[in-house]
C-alpha positions as CSV (number, residue, x, y, z in Angstrom):
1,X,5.6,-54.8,6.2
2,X,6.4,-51.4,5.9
3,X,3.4,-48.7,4.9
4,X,2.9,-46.7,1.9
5,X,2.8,-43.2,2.0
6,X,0.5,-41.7,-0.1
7,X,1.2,-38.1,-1.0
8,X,-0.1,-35.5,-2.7
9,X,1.6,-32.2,-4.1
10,X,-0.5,-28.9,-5.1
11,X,1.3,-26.0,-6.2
12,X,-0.6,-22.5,-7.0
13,X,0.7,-20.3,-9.5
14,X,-0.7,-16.6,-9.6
15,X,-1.9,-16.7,-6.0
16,X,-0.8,-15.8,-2.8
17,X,-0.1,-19.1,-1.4
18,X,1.8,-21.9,-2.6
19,X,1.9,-25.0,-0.7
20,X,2.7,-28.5,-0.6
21,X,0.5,-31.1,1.2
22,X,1.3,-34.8,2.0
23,X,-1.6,-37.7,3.3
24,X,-1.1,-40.5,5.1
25,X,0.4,-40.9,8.8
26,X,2.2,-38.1,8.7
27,X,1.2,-34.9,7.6
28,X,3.2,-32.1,6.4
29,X,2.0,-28.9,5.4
30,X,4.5,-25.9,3.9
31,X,3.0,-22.6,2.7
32,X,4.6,-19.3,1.4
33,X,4.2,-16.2,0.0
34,X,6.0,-15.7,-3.0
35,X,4.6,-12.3,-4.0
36,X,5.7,-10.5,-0.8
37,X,9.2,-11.6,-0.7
38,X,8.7,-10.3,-3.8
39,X,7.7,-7.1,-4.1
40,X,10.3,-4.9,-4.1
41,X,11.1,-1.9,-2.1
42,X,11.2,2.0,-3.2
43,X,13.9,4.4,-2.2
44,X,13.5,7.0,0.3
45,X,14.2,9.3,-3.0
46,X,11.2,7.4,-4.7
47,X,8.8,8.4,-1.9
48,X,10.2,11.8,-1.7
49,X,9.2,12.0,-5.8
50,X,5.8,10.4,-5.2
51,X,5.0,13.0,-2.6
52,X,6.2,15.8,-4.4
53,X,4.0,14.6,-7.8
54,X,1.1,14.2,-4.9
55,X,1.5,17.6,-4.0
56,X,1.9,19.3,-7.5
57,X,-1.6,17.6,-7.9
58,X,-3.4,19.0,-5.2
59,X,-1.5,22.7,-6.0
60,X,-3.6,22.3,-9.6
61,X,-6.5,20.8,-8.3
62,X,-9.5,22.9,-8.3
63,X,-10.4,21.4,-4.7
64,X,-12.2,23.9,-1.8
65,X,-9.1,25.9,-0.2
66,X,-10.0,24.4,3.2
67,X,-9.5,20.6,1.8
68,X,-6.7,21.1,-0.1
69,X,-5.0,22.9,3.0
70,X,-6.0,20.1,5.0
71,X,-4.3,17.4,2.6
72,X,-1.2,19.5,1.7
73,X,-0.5,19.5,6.1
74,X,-0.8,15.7,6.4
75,X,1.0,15.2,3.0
76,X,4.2,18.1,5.0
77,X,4.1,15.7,7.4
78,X,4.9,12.6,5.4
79,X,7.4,13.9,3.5
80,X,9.2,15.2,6.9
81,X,9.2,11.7,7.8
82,X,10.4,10.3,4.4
83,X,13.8,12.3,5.0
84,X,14.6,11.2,8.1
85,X,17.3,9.0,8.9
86,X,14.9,6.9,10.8
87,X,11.3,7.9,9.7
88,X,8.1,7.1,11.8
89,X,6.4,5.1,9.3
90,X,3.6,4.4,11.4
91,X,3.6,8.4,11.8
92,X,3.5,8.3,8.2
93,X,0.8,6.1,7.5
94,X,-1.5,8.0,9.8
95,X,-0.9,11.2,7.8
96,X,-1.2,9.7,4.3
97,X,-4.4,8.0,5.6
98,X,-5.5,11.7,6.3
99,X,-5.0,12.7,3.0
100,X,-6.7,10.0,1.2
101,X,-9.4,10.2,3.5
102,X,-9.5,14.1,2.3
103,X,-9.3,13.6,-1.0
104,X,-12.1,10.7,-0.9
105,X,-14.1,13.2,1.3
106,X,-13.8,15.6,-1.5
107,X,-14.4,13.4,-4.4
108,X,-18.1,12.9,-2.9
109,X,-18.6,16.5,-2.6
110,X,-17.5,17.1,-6.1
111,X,-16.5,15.9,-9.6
112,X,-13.6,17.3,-9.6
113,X,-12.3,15.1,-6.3
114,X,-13.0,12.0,-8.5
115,X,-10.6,12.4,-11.3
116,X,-8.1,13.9,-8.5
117,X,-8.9,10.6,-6.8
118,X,-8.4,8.3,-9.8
119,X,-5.2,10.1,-10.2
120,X,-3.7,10.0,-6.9
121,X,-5.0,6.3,-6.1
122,X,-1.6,5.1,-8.3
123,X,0.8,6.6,-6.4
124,X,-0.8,5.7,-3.1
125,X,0.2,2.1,-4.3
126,X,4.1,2.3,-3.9
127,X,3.8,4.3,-0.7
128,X,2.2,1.5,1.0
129,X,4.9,-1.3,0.1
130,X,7.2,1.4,1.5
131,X,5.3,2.4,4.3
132,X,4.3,-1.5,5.0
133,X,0.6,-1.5,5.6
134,X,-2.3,-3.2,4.1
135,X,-4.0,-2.1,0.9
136,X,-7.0,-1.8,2.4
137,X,-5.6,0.6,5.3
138,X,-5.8,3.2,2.5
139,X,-7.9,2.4,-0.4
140,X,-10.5,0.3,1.9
């Protein structure tokens, strides 16, 4: 007499998983992750935008000439990388990291690092989906 399978089937909207699970001798298990296949990908001339606006904010920011010198050298160095044929995104990350990190830095010296902060925080976003890195490697 042959067995019944039993089965069950759970699907997740809104999530980062979606999955499908059966019970019984066998087991199978299938998960995915819809959001990351689906996030698309900016252009080179997107990041090269996004670092420019980045850099137009500093210029106006009333930040300590020493930080926003500081920033505006790891933020060169990105944007060198971002028109290469070939960029060193890695290279890239590191650099960006530094600049976040400077502008953070500032915003708990002073008020006016905060708002810059809350401003920049936004465009951070895209550059990480280009760059490939975690959410948290930055805004952590």
């Amino acid at each position: 007499m042959p067995e019944d399978k039993a089965s069950q089937s759970q699907s997740f909207t809104n999530s980062p998983i979606s999955g499908q699970v059966g019970q019984g001798r066998d087991f199978t298990q299938i998960q995915s992750n819809p959001t990351a296949a689906s996030e698309q990908q900016i252009s080179v001339v997107e990041v090269v935008e996004l670092l420019d606006r980045l850099k137009a904010l500093l210029d106006e920011s009333s930040l300590p000439a020493a930080q926003k010198e500081t920033a505006e050298k790891y933020l060169e160095v990105v944007k060198a990388e971002a028109n290469k044929p070939e960029p060193n995104k890695e290279l890239a990350a590191m650099n960006l990291k530094q600049v976040t990190e400077t502008l953070k830095n500032a915003g708990s010296a002073v008020d006016v690092g905060k708002s810059l902060w809350q401003k920049v925080q936004p465009m951070i976003v895209p550059l990480i989906t280009w760059l490939g890195v975690a959410t948290n490697f930055f805004l952590g």
